[in-house]
C-alpha positions in Angstrom: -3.5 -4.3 -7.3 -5.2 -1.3 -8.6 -8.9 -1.7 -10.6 -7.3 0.1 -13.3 -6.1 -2.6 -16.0 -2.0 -1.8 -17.1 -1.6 0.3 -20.2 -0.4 -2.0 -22.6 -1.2 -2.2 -26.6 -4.9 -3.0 -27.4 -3.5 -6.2 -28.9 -0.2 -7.8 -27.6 0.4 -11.4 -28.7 3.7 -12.5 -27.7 4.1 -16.0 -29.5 7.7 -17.0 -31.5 5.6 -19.1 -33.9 3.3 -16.5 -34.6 5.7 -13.8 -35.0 8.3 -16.2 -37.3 5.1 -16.5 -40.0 4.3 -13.4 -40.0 7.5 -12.3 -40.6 8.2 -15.2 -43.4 4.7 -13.9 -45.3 5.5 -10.3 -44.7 9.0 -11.2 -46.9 6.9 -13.2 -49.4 6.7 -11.4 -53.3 3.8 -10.8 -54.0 2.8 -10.7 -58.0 0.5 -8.2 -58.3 1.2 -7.4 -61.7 0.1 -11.1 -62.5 -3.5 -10.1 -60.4 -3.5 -7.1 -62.7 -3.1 -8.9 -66.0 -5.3 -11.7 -64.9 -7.8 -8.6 -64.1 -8.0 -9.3 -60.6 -7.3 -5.9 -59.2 -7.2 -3.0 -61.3 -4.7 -1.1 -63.1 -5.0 1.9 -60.2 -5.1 -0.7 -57.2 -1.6 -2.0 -58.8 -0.6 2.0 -58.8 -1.2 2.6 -55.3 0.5 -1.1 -54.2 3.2 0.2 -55.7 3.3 3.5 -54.1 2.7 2.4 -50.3 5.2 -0.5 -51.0 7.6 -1.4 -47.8 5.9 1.6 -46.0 4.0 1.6 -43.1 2.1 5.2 -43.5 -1.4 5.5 -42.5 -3.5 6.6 -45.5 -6.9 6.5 -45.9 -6.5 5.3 -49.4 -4.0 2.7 -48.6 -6.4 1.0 -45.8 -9.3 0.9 -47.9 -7.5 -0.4 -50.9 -6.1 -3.1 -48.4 -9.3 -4.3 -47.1 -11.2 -4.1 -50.4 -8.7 -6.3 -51.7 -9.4 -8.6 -48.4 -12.9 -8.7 -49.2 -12.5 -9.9 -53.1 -9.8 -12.0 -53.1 -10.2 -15.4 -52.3 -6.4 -17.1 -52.7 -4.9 -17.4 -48.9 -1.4 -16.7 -49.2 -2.4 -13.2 -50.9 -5.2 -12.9 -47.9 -2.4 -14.1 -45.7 -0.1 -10.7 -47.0 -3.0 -8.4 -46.9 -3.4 -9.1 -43.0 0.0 -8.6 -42.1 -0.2 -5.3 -43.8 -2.9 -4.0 -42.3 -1.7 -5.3 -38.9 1.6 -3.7 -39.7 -0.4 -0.6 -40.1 -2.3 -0.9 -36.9 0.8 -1.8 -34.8 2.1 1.6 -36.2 -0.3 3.7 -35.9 -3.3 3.8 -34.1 -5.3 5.7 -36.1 -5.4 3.3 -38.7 -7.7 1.5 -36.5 -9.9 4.9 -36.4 -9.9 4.6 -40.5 -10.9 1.0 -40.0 -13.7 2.0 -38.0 -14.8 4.9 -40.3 -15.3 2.4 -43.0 -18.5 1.2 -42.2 -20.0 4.7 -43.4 -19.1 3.2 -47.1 -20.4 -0.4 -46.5 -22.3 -1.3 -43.8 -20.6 -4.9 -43.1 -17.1 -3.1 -42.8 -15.0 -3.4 -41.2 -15.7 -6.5 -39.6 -16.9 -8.9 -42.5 -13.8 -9.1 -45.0 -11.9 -10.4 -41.6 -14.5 -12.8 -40.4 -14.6 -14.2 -44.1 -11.1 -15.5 -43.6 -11.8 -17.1 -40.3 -14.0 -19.7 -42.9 -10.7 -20.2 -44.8 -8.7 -23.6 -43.5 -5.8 -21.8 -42.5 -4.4 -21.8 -39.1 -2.3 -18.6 -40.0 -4.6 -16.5 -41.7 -7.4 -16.8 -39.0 -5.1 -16.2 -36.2 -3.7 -13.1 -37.8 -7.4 -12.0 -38.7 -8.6 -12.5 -34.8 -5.8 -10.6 -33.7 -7.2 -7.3 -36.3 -11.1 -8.4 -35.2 -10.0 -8.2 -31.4 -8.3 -5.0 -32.3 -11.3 -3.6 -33.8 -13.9 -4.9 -31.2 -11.3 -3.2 -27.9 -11.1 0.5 -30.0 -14.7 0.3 -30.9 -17.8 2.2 -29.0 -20.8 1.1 -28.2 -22.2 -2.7 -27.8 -20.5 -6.0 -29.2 -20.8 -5.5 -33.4 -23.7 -8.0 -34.3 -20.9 -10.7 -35.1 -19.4 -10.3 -31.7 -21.0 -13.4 -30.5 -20.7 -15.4 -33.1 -16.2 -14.5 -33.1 -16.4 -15.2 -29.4 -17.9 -18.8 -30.0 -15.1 -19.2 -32.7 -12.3 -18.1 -29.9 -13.7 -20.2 -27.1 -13.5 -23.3 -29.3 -10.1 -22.8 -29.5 -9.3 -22.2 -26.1 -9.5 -26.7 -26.4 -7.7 -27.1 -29.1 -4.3 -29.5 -29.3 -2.0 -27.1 -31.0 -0.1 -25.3 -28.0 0.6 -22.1 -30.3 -3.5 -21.4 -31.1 -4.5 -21.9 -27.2 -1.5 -19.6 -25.8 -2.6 -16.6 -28.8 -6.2 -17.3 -27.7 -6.0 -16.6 -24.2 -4.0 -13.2 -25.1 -6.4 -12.5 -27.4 -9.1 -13.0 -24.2 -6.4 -10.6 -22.3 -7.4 -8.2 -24.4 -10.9 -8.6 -25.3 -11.7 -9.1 -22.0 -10.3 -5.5 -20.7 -13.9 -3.8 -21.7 -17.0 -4.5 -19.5 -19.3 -5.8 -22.9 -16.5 -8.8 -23.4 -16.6 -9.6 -20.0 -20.2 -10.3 -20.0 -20.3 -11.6 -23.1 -18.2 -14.2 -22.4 -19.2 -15.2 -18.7 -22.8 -15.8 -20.9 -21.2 -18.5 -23.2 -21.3 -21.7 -21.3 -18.3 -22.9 -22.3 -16.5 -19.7 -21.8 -15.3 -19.8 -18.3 -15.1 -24.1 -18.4 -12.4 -23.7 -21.2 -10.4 -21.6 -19.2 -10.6 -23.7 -16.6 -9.8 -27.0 -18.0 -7.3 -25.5 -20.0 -5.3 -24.5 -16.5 -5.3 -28.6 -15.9 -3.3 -29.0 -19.1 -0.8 -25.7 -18.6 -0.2 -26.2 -14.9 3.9 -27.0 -15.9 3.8 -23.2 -18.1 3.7 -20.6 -15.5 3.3 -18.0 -18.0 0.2 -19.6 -19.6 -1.2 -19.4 -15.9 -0.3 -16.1 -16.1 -2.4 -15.3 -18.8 -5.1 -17.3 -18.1 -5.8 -16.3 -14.6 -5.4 -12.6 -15.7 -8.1 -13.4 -18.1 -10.0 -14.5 -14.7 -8.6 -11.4 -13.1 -10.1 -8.8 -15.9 -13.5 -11.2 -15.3 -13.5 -10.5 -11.6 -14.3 -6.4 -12.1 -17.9 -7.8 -12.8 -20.0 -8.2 -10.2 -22.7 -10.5 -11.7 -19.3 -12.5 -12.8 -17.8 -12.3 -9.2 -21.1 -13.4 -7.5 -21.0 -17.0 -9.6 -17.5 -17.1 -10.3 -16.8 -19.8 -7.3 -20.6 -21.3 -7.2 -19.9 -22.2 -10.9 -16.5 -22.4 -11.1 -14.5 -23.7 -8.0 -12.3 -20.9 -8.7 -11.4 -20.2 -5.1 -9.6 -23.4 -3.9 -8.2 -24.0 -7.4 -6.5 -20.3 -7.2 -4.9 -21.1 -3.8 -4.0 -24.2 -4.8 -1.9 -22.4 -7.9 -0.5 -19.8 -5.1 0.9 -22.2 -3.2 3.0 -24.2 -5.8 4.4 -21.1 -7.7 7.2 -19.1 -7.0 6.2 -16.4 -10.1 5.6 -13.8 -8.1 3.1 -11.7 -11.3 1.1 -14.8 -11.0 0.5 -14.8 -7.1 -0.4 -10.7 -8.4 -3.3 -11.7 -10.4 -4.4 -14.5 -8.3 -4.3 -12.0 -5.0 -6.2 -9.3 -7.1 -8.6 -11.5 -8.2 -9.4 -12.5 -4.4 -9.8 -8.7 -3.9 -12.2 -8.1 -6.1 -14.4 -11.4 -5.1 -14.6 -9.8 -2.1 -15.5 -6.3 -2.9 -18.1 -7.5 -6.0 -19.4 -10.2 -3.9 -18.7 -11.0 -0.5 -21.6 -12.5 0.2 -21.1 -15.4 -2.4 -18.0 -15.9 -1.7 -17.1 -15.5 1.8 -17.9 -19.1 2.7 -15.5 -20.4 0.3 -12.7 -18.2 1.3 -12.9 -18.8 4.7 -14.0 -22.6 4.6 -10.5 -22.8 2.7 -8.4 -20.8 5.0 -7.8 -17.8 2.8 -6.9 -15.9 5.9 -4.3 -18.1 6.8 -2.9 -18.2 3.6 -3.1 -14.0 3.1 -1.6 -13.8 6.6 1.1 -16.3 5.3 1.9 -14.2 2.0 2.1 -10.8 4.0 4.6 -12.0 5.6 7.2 -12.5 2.6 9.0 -9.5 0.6 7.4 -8.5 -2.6 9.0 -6.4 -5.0 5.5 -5.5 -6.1 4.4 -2.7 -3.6 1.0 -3.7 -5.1 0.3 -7.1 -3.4 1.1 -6.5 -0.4 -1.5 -3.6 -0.4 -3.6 -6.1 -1.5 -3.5 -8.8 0.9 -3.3 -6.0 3.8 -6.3 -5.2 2.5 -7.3 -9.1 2.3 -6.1 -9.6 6.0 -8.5 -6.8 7.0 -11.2 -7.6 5.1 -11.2 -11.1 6.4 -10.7 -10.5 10.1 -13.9 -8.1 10.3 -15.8 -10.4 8.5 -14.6 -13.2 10.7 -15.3 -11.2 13.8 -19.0 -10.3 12.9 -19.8 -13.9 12.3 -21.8 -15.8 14.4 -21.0 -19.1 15.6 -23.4 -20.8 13.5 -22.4 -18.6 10.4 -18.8 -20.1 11.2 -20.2 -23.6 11.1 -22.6 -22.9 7.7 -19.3 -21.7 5.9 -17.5 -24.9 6.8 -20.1 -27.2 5.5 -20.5 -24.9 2.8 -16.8 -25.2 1.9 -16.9 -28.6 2.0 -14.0 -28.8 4.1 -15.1 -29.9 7.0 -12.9 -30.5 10.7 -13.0 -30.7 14.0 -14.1 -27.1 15.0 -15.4 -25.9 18.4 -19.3 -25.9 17.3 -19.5 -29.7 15.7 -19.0 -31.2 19.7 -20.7 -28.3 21.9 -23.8 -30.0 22.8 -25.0 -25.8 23.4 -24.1 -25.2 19.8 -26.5 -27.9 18.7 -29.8 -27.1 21.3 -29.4 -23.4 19.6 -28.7 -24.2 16.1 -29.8 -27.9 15.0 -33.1 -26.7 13.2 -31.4 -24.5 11.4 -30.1 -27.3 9.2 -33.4 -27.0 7.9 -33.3 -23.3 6.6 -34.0 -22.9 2.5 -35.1 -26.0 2.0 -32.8 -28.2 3.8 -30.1 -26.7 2.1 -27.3 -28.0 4.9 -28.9 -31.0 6.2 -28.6 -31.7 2.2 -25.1 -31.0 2.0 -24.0 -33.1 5.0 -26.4 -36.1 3.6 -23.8 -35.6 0.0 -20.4 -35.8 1.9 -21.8 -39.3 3.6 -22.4 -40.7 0.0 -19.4 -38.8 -2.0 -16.7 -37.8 0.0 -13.6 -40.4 0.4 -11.9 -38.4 3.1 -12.5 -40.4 6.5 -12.7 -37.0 8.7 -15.6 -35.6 6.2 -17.5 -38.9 6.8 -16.6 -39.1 10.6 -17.9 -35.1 11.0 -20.8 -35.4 8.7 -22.4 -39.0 10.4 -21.5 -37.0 14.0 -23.3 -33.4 12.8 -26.3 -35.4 11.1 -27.0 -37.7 15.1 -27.0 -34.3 17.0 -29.1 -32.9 14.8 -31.4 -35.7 14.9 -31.3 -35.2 19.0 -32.1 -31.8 18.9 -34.3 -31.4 15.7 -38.3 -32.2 16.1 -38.0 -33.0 12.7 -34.7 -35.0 12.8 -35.3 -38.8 12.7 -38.6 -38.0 9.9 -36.1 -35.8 7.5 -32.9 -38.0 8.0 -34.7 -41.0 6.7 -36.5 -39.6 3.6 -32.7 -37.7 2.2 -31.2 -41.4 2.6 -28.9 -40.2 5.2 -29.8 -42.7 7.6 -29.3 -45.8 5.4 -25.8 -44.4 4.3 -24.8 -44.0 8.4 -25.8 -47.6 8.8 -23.8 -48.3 6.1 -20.8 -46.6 7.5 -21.0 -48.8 10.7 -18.8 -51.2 8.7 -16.5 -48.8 7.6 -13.0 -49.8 7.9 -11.6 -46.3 9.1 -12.5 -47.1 13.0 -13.5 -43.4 13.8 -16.3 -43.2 11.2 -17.3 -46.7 12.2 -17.7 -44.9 15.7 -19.4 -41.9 14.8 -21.8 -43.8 12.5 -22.8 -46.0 15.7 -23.5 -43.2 17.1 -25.9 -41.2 15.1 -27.8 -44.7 14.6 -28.0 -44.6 18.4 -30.0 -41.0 18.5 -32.0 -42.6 15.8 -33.1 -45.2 18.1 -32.9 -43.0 21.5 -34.7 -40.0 21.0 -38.3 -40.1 19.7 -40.3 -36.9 19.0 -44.2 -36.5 18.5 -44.7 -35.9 14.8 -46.1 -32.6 13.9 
């Protein structure tokens, strides 16, 4: 998968109950000789209605009339016309989106502030519709996020939980598209709901392979980041939960996004996420993948490249690196290092490196995990490190580690029940001089 995004429209929200209304309202009379009487609009607004009627020609004139009407109205069908126009207009021609932009020389809150006005109306249809024009707007314009980009991008991410089906699926394309320039991307990883919603929204659309799609595209587009990519997983747990997708779907656009999404995790950010990737067996899986026919030249470039990537990494890894990236995956098993007594003279005081940080970790799975080989490997690692660490029996007891392996002695899974035994046995065998 390249790093350049597909050329698609700014703005392309494929949704059947979406497109139905909008073409229902664009079909809707609208009695503007009634707003002309009633001195709502004047009598050479009505003239130039008139004139652009059933047209979609780009004038200057037109587009202003059209928003300016927007921005003084206040009844929601007649809003609810007015947007379809103008997206009518942008959909035909792109420079309509250039005379959009050009308006803010005549009013300083244009173009932006007669759409956000209707996302305060109580009308599904009319704010969807006015997103679609604001995420237009904030893709084709230059420079930073317009001063309400923020506050639009709260609005959006709220949605990403709502109940209605139809306003989470036009959300997310909205993301597609907001999230192709770098000042979305950031924008949104800094929300802290942002990145959650899209997550939790996957739990609820794991059955709609085309809402995985989009959302994990979303996460693709994210990925160019760097600062994204280097918290992505910490934050996120988007690693396992990616190959977890991969391996239940058939689709093959979506193992496209998910693959080029592991690329650029490990081009941005290796270091953050190399752990991760190989404590749950990305290799494997990439090695697995290459294997099958693709019709998309594309991904198998990219898990070559994977496969490649991986290996050297692999290869330039120590044997205690190999050990801290299990533990650090969580994902622990019966590798080489955890029952080579040389492994643990060498490398059991470097449990204690930034603060702990492993010895920690271990001490967690004893009192979290449910899974009787992380318990069986994590009692074992924490009793050799207490026979080769100075500092063992002292540290083990003040983390609580030791009172959770004595615990574990009554286990009923008969192999942590052993390994437990054990470690309390270097607890009571080897005694160091304090220091």
């Amino acid at each position: 998968m390249t790093a350049d995004v597909p050329s698609v429209p700014v703005t392309l929200v494929v949704n059947s109950f979406f497109e139905e209304l909008t073409a229902s309202t664009r079909s809707r009379p609208m009695p503007w000789e009634g707003y002309q009487r009633a001195s709502l609009i004047t009598e050479e607004e009505l003239s130039l209605l008139r004139q652009y009627a059933n047209t979609t020609e780009v004038s200057p004139e037109y587009i202003h009339l059209l928003v300016n009407l927007l921005n003084k109205l206040v009844r929601v069908d007649t809003l609810q016309y007015i947007l379809v126009l103008i997206d009518d207009l942008l959909e035909a021609d792109p420079n309509a989106g250039k005379v959009l932009h050009e308006m803010k020389r005549i009013n300083a809150s244009f173009p932006y502030e007669p759409f956000l006005k209707c996302l305060k109306k109580d009308d599904e249809f009319l704010a969807l519709k006015a997103e679609k024009i604001i995420t237009f707007l904030i893709c084709t314009g230059s420079g930073k996020l317009p001063s309400q980009g923020p506050e639009f991008l709260d609005i959006l991410i709220v949605q990403l939980s709502s109940r209605t089906t139809n306003v989470a699926d036009i959300t997310v394309q909205l993301f597609q598209s907001l999230l192709r320039t770098p000042r979305c991307r950031i924008g949104l990883f800094h929300k802290a709901r942002g990145i959650p919603n899209l997550v939790s929204l996957i739990g609820k659309e794991r059955s709609n392979p085309q809402m995985l799609y989009q959302i994990i595209f979303c996460f693709w587009l994210m990925s160019f980041e760097a600062e994204i990519a280097e918290e992505f997983d910490i934050q996120h747990n988007i690693i396992p939960l990616l190959i977890e997708i991969a391996k239940t779907t058939g689709k093959e656009k979506l193992i496209r996004v998910i693959v080029g999404t592991f690329k650029n995790l490990l081009e941005k950010a290796a270091e953050s996420n190399i752990s991760v990737m190989i404590g749950h067996k990305l290799y494997e899986f990439v090695d697995a993948l290459s294997s099958r026919k693709w019709n998309d030249t594309e991904i198998q470039e990219d898990l070559e490249f994977l496969k490649t990537e991986l290996q050297n990494i692999v290869a330039g890894m120590t044997t205690f690196d190999a050990y801290k990236s299990e533990v650090e995956s969580g994902l622990l098993e019966w590798s080489p290092p955890h029952k080579s007594a040389q492994f643990w003279k060498q490398n059991a005081t470097k449990l204690e490196d930034n603060d702990n940080a492993l010895l920690e970790l271990l001490t967690e799975f004893l009192k979290t995990s449910t899974s009787a080989t992380v318990l069986s490997i994590a009692a074992h690692d924490i009793g050799q490190y207490v026979k080769y660490s100075p500092k063992g029996k002292q540290l083990v007891e003040k983390i609580g580690a030791k009172h959770r392996i004595m615990e574990l002695m009554t286990h009923s899974n008969s192999d942590v029940k052993y390994q437990a035994l054990k470690a309390v046995q270097n607890f009571l065998m080897y005694t160091w001089d304090k220091i």
